[in-house]
PASEBA-1860 file (N, C-alpha, C; in nm, 3 decimals):
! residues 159
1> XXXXXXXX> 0.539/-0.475/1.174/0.577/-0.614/1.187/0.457/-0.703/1.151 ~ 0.492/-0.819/1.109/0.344/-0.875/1.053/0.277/-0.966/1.184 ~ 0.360/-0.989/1.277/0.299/-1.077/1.417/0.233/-0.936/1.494 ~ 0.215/-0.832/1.429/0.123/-0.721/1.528/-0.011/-0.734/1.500 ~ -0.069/-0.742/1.589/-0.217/-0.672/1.572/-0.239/-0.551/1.624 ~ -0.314/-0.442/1.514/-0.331/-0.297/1.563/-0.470/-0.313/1.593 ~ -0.494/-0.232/1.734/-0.572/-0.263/1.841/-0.630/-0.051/1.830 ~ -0.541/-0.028/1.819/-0.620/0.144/1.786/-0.529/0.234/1.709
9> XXXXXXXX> -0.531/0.309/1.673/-0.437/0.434/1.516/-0.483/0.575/1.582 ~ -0.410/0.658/1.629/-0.411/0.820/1.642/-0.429/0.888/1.490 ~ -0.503/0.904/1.435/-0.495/0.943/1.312/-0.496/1.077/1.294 ~ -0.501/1.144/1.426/-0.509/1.347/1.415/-0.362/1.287/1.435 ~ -0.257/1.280/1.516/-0.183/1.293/1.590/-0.092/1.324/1.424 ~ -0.087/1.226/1.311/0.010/1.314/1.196/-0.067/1.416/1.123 ~ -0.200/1.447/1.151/-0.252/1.574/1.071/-0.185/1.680/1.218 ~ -0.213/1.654/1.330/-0.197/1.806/1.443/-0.060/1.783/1.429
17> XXXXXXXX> 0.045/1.719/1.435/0.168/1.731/1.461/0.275/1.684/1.406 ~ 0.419/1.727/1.369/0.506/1.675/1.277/0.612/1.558/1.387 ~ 0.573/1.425/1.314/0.635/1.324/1.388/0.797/1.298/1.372 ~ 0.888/1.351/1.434/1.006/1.387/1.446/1.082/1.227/1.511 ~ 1.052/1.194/1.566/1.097/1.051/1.615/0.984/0.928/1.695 ~ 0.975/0.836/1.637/0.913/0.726/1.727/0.998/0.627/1.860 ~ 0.878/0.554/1.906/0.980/0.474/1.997/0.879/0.393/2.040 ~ 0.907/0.239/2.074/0.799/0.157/2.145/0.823/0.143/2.261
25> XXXXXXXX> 0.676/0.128/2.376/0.693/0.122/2.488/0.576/0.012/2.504 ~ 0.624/-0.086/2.607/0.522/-0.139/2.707/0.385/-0.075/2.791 ~ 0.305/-0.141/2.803/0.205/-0.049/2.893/0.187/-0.126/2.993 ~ 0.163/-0.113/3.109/0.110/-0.217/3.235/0.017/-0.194/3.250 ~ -0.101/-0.300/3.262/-0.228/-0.321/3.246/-0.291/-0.417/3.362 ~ -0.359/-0.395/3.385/-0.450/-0.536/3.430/-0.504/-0.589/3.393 ~ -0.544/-0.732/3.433/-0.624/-0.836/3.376/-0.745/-0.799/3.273 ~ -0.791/-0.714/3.344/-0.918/-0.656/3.299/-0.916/-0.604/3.141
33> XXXXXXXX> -0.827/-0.497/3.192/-0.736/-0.394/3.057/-0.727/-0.488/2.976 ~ -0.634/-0.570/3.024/-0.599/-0.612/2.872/-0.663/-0.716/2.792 ~ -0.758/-0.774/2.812/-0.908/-0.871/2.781/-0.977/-0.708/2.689 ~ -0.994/-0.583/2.742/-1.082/-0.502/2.672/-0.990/-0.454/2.554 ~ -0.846/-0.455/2.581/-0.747/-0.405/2.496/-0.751/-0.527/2.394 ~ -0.767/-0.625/2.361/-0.768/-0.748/2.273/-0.900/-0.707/2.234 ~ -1.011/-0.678/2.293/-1.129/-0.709/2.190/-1.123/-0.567/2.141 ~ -1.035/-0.454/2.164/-1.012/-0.332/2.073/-1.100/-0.247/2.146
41> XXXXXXXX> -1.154/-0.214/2.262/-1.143/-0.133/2.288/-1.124/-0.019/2.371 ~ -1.030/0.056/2.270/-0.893/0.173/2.314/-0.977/0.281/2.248 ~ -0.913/0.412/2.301/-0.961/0.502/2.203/-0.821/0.637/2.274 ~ -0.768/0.676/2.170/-0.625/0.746/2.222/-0.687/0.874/2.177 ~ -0.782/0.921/2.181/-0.769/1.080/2.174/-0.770/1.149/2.294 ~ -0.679/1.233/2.270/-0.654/1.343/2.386/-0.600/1.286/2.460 ~ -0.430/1.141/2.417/-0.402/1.083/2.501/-0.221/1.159/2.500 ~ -0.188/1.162/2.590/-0.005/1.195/2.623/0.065/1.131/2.678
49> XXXXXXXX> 0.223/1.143/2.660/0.288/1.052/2.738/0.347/1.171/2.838 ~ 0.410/1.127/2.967/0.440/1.246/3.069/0.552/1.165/3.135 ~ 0.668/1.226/3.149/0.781/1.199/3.256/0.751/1.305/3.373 ~ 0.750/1.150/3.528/0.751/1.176/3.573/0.872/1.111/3.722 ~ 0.942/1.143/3.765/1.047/1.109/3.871/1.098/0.982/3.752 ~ 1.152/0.984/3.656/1.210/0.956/3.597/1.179/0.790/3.550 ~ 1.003/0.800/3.513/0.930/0.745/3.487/0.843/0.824/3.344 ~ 0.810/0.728/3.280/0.661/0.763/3.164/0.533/0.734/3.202
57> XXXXXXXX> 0.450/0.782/3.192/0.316/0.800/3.206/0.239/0.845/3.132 ~ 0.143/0.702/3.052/0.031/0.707/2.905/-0.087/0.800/3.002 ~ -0.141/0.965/2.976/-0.217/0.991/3.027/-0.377/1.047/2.959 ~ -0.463/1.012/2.978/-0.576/1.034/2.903/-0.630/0.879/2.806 ~ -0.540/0.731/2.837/-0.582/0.680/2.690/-0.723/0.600/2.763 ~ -0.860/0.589/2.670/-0.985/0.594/2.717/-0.932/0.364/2.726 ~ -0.969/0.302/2.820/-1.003/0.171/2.780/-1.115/0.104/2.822 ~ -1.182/0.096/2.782/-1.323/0.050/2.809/-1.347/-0.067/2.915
65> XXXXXXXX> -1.444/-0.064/3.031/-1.442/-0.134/3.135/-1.439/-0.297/3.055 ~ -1.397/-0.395/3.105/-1.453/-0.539/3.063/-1.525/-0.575/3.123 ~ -1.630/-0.607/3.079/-1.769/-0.639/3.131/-1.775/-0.763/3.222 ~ -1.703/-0.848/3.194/-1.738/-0.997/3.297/-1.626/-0.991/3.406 ~ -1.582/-0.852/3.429/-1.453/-0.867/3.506/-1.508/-0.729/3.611 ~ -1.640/-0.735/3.585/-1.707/-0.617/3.654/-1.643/-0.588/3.821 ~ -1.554/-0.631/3.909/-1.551/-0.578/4.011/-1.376/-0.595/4.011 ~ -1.341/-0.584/3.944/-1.194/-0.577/3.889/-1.160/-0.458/3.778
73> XXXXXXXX> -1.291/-0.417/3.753/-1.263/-0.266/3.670/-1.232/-0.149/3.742 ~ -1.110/-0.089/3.674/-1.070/0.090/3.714/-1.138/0.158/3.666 ~ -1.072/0.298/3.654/-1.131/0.429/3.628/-1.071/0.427/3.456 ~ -1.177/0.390/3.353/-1.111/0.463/3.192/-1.023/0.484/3.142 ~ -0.965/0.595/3.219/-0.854/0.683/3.149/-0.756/0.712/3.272 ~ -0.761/0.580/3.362/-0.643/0.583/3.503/-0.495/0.611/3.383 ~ -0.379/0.626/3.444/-0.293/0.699/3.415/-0.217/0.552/3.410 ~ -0.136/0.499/3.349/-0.103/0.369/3.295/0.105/0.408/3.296
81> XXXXXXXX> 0.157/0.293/3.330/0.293/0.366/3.327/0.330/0.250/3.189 ~ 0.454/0.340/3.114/0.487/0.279/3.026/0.622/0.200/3.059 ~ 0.663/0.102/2.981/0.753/0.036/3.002/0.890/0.043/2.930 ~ 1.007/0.110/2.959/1.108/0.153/2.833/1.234/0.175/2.939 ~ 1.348/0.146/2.850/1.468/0.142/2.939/1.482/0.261/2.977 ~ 1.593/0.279/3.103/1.642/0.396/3.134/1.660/0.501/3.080 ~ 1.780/0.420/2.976/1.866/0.524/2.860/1.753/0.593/2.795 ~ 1.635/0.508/2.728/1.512/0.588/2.663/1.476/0.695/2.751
89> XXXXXXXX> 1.415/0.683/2.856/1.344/0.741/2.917/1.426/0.896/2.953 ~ 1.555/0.868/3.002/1.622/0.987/2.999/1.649/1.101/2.870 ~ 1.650/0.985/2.784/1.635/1.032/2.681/1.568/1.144/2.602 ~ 1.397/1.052/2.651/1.311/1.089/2.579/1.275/1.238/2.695 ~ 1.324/1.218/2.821/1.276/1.350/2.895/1.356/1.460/2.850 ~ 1.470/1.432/2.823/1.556/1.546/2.742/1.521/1.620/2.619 ~ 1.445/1.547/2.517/1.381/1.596/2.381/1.260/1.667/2.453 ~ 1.205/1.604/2.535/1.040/1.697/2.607/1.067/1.791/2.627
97> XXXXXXXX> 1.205/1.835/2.719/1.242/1.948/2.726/1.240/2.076/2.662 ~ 1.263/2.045/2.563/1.245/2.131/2.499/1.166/2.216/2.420 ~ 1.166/2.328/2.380/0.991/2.419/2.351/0.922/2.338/2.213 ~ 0.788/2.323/2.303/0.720/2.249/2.153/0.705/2.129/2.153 ~ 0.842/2.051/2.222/0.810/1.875/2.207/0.728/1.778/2.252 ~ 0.643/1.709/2.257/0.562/1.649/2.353/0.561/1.489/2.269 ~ 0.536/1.422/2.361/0.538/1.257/2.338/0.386/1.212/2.335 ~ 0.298/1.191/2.207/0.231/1.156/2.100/0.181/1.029/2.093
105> XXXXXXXX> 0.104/0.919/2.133/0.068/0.768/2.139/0.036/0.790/1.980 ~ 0.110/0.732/1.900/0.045/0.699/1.726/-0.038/0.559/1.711 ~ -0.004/0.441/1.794/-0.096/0.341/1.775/-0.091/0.247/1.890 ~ -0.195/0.134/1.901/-0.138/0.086/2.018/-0.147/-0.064/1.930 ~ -0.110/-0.150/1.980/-0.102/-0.313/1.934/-0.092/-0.415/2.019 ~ -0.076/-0.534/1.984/-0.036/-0.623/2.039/0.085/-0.683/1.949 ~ 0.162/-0.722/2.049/0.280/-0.809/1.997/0.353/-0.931/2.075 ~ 0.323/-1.046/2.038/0.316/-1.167/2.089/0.243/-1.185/2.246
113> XXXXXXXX> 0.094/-1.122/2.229/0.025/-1.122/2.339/0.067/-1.010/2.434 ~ 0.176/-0.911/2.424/0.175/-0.779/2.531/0.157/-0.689/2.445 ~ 0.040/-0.552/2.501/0.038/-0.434/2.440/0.125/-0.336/2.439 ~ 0.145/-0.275/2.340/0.255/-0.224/2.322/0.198/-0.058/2.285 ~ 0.289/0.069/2.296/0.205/0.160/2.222/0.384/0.270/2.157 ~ 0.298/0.301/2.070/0.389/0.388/1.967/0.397/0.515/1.973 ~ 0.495/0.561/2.048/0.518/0.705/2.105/0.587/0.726/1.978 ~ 0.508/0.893/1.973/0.599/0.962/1.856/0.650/1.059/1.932
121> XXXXXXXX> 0.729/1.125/1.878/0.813/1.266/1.940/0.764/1.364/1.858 ~ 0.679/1.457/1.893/0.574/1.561/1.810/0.563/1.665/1.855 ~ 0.597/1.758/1.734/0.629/1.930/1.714/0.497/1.919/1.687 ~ 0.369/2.031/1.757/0.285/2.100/1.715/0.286/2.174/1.569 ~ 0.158/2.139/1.479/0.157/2.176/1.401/0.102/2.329/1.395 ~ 0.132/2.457/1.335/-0.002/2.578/1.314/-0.127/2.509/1.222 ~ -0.214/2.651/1.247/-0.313/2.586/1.113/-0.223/2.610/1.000 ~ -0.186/2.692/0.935/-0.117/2.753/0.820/-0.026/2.588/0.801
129> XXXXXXXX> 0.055/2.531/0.844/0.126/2.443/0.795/0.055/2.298/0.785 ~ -0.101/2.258/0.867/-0.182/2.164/0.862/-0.217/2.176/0.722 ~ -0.274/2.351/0.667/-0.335/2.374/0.525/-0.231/2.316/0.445 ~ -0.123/2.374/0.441/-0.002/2.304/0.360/0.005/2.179/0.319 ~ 0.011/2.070/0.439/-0.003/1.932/0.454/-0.135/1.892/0.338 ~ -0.244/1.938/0.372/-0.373/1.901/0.311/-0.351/1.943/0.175 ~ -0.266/2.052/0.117/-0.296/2.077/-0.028/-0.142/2.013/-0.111 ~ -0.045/1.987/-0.015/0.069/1.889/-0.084/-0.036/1.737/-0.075
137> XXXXXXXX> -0.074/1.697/-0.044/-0.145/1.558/-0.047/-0.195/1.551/-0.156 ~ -0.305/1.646/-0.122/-0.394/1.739/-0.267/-0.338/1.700/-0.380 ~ -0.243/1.800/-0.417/-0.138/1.812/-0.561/-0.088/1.639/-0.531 ~ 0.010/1.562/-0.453/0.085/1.437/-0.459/-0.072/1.353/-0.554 ~ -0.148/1.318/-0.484/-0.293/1.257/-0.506/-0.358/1.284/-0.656 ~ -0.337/1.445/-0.747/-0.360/1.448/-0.859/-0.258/1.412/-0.982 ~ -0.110/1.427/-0.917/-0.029/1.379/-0.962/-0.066/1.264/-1.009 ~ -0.052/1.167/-0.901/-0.066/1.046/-0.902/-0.223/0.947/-1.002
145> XXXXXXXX> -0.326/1.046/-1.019/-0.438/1.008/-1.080/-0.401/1.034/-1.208 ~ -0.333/1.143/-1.250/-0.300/1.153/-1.391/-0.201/1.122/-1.429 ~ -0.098/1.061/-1.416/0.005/0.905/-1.470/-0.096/0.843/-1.461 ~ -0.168/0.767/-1.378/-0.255/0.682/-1.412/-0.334/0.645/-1.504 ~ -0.377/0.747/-1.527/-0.476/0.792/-1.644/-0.415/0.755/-1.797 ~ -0.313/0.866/-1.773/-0.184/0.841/-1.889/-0.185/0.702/-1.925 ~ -0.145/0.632/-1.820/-0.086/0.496/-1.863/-0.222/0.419/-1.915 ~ -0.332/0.455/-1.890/-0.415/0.345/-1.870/-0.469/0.356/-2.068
153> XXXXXXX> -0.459/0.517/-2.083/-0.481/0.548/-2.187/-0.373/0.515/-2.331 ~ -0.276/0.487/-2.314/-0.164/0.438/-2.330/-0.205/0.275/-2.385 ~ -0.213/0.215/-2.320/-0.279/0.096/-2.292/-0.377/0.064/-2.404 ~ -0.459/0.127/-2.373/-0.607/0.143/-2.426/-0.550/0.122/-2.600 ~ -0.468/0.238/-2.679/-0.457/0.243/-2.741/-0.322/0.169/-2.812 ~ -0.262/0.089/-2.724/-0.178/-0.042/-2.769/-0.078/-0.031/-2.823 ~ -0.012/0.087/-2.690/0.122/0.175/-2.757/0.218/0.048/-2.670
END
């Protein structure tokens, strides 16, 4: 959306895992949070989402204390609940269920002043199918340099 500002990007999360479905959720924050979440900084590695009593829970995401709010700061990586309707949530505990699935933070943002974060629905990747990924890019990427080339040469010579 163009009224977003991206505030942090999981960028292993589509190399480790195949993103099968997204979904946006709210995060509840405090004052604090979300002053450090505007000046950016987040850091989502090694972060998960977790149903729990029929609730979500962002667990692991790092947010950096805010400094002038020094006796109003938590713990980092406190456990943050997300914000998403019922129907989702039941939902999304039903796909967890199952072998392999786990719920993935891909980015976090802002959108009209509330942070928001981008759950993916993510199958573990092997190494063997990461290599795959890296050498289809590979080949897409040389493809793509030589049309280029083509055309430019093309060009050149005022076909």
């Amino acid at each position: 959306m163009p009224d977003d500002k991206v505030i942090a990007v999981n960028r292993k999360a589509r190399h480790d895992y195949s993103i099968e479905d997204t979904v946006e959720a709210g995060v509840v924050l405090t004052g604090g949070e979300i002053k450090s979440v505007r000046a950016g900084k987040v850091d989502l590695r090694d972060t998960y989402a977790r149903p729990e009593r029929e609730e979500l829970w962002l667990e692991g995401m790092h947010i950096a204390p805010y400094e002038p709010a020094s006796y109003d700061n938590l713990e980092p990586r406190r456990r943050r609940k997300l914000l998403l309707r019922r129907a989702q949530i039941v939902r999304l505990m039903a796909k967890t269920q199952e072998k392999g699935l786990t719920l993935i933070p891909l980015r976090v943002y802002l959108r009209n002043g509330y942070a928001k974060v981008e759950l993916g629905l993510a199958r573990g990747r092997r190494q063997y199918d990461k290599r795959r990924a890296i050498a289809d890019r590979d080949i897409e990427r040389d493809k793509e340099r030589e049309l280029s080339d083509r055309d430019r040469r093309s060009h050149a010579k005022g076909e």
